[in-house]
BAVOBA-916336 format. One record per residue (C-alpha): x, y, z. Coordinates in steps of 0.1 Angstrom, whole numbers, plus 5000, padded with zeros to 4 digits. Each point is the difference from the previous one (the first is absolute). Example, Ala and Ser with C-alpha at 12.3 -4.5 7.8 and 13.67 -1.06 7.14 Angstrom:
BEGIN
512349555078;501450344993;
***
This chain:
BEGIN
747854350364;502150294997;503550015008;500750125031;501250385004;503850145007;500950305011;502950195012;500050155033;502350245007;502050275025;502350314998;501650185032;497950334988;496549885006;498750364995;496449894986;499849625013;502449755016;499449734977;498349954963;498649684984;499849994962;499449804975;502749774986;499250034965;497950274994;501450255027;496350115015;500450105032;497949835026;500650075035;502350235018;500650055039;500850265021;502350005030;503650095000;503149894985;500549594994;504149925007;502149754978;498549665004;497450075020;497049914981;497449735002;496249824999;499149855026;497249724993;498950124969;498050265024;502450315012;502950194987;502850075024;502850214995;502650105025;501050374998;503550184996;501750035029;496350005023;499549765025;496649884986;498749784973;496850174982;497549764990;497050014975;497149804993;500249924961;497050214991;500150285023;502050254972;501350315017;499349905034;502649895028;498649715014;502449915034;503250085010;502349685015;502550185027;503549835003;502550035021;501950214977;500650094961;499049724975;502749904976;498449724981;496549805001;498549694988;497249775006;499649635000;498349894968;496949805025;499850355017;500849915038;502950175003;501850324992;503450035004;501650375004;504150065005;500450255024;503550165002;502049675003;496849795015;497449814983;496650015014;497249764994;496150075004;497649754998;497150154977;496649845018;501150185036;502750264995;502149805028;503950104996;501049614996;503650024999;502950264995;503149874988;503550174995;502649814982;501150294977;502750215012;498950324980;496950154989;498049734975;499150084969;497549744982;497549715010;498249774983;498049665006;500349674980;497449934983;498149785024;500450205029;502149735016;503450235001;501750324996;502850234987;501750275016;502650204987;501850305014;502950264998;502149745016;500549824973;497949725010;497149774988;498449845026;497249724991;497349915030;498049705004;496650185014;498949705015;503349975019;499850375013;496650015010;500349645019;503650075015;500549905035;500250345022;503649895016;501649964965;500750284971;497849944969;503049934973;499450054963;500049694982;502850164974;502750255003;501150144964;503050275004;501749974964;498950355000;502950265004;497950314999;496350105015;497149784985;497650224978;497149784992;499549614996;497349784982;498349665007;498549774977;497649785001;500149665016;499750055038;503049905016;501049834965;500250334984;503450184990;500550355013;502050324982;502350225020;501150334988;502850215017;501650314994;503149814997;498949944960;498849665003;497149805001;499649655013;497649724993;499549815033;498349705007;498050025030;499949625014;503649924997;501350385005;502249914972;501250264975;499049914966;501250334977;502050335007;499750254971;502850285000;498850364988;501950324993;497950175019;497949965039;496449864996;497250145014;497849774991;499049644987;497049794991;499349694977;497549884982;497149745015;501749734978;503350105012;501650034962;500950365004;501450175031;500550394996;501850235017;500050365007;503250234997;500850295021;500950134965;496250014989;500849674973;497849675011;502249704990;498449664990;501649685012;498549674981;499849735027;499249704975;502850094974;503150105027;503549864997;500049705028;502850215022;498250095036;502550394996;499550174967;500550384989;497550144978;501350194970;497750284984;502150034967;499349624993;496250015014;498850304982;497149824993;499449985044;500250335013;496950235000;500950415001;497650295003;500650075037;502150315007;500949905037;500349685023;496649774999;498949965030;497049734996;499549704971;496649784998;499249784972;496449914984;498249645004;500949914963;503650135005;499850254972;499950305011;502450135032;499050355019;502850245013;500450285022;503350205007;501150325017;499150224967;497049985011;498349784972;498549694996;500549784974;498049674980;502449834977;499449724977;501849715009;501249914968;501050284979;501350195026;497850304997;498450245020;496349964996;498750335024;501450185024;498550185026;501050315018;499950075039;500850305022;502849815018;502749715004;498249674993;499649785032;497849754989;498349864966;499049614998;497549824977;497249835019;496949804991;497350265009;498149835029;496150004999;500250265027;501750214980;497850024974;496549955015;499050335014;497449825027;502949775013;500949995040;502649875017;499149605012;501350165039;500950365010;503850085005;500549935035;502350235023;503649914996;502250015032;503050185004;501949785027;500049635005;496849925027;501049985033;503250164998;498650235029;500149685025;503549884990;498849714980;503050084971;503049824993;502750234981;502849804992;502450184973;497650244994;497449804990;496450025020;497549675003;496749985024;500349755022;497949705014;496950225011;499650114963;500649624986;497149955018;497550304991;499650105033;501550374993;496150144997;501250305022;501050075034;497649835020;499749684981;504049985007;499450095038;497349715003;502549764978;503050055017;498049955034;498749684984;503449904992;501350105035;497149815019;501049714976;503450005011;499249985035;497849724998;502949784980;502550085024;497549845028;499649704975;503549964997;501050055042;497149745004;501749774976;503550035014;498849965038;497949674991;503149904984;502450095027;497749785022;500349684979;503650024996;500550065035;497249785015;501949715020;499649664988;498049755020;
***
């Protein structure tokens, strides 16, 4: 059996032939471009294997593409306002989009608005799931890291405020881009902040396990699947390379380029903006603002190819090519439903907003929000329910009153 196929897909704020290109890893064919505006910072991702989604600068709309449809828009997702970062849940139920300082969450299968949440103070800047798709990370301009339990959100009781299950602020300046690893809610996530520092978090304890000090901001961080290597990104254009297995046992520690000559990777004439590592850990893919992407080798250091775009690189990870992506008669299991803008039944009151933060209420929690009339003929239900209880329970008290007070013979 062969080995399975990688390739790069990748993003630049120009877009004037395509919004996105796939290549190959290795060989550098191009396979597949799309067409459809201009994918922001972060706000790139495959959805089931099946679609492509891609949340535009500064538009209120996510474009989406069926895999094998080259050239051709597929849908537009309308939000409630412009997209600053996107991810899907690695089981493909969810998406999750931040929103200004708000994180929304879809659920795939019916395009319901689930849930909006709004713990950030400012505007948020990158998402991403664990793993198994049992929690996930925010982190914003405010300096925060916030880590959700999903199952907690989605089954929070409508009088209370969903809280994330960990609150990292160890950051000083605005968060540019984090980075789970593998092991559900096991796995140890990397933080990287303008403030020149990365951290290495683990996600069950929330306790900090490693803050490396740079001389300059990071832009962005990844590791490898065996967690060995964690690189990060330079607003300088270098790409630094921190060795997890071999680092001095102190949790705060600067790192020094004159004594790790051997670490840094340089080619990049501005900040990198995007890092993504291959399955076998040897070769890591690069974009920055000068407009190039880059393959390196791992372990020498050098640049293997670099490829040229019309504009500031937004986006360029490694993925496994799905079967969809390569078999030209593949469909989609289930067509892309509609997505809502607004939480159901907002028009009938059924929100709680407490701290800025939105949940559907009881009607919802019991899939009766069908429309209009299905919440007419429930809430009359309900009503006539009521009614008949409060019968039940004046019968009960007069019986009672009549025993107690009943004289004795």
């Amino acid at each position: 059996m062969a080995a399975p196929m990688e390739v790069a897909v990748c993003t630049d704020s120009a877009a004037p032939l395509w919004s996105c290109v796939v290549w190959e890893l290795h060989s550098g064919a191009n396979l597949l471009t799309y067409r459809g505006g201009q994918a922001g910072p972060r706000g790139l991702a495959l959805l089931n294997g099946e679609y492509l989604l891609a949340a535009q600068l500064g538009k209120n709309y996510i474009s989406a593409w069926e895999l094998q449809r080259k050239d051709q828009l597929q849908q537009k997702i309308m939000c409630p306002g412009p997209v600053t970062c996107l991810t899907t849940s690695p089981n493909g139920l969810y998406v999750l989009a931040g929103i200004s300082e708000s994180i929304y969450l879809w659920e795939v299968s019916t395009g319901n608005l689930l849930v909006i949440l709004s713990r950030h103070y400012q505007d948020i800047s990158c998402l991403q799931f664990t793993g198994d798709s049992s929690h996930f990370l925010s982190g914003g301009k405010d300096c925060l890291v916030l880590v959700w339990s999903l199952c907690s959100v989605l089954q929070a009781d409508p009088s209370r405020i969903p809280a994330p299950r960990h609150v990292w602020s160890h950051h000083t300046l605005p968060i540019t881009d984090l980075h789970c690893g593998f092991g559900g809610p096991l796995a140890r996530a990397a933080t990287a902040s303008l403030d020149q520092t990365v951290k290495l978090w683990e996600i069950s304890s929330g306790e900090l396990l490693l803050s490396v000090l740079f001389d300059v901001g990071i832009m962005a961080v990844t590791t490898d699947l065996a967690e060995h290597h964690m690189f990060c990104g330079g607003s300088n254009g270098s790409i630094f390379q921190v060795d997890l297995c071999t680092w001095p046992g102190q949790r705060e520690r600067s790192f020094q380029p004159e004594q790790d000559t051997g670490k840094v990777f340089k080619g990049h004439r501005n900040q990198v903006t995007c890092l993504s590592v291959s399955t076998d850990g040897s070769v890591l893919l690069s974009g920055s603002h000068d407009e190039t992407v880059r393959l390196w080798d791992v372990q020498s250091k050098q640049c293997i190819r670099t490829v040229a775009l019309k504009g500031p690189v937004t986006n360029a990870t490694i993925l496994l090519a799905p079967l969809s992506m390569l078999s030209s008669d593949f469909r989609p299991s289930l067509p892309l439903p509609h997505f809502n803008k607004h939480l159901l039944g907002a028009e009938h009151g059924d929100e709680l907003r407490r701290g800025g933060l939105t949940l559907r209420l009881g009607l919802h929690q019991q899939n009766v929000l069908g429309g209009q009339d299905q919440l007419r003929v429930r809430v009359t239900e309900l009503e006539d329910e009521v009614c008949n209880l409060r019968k039940i329970n004046r019968d009960l008290f007069d019986f009672s009153t009549r025993i107690i007070t009943r004289p004795a013979k």
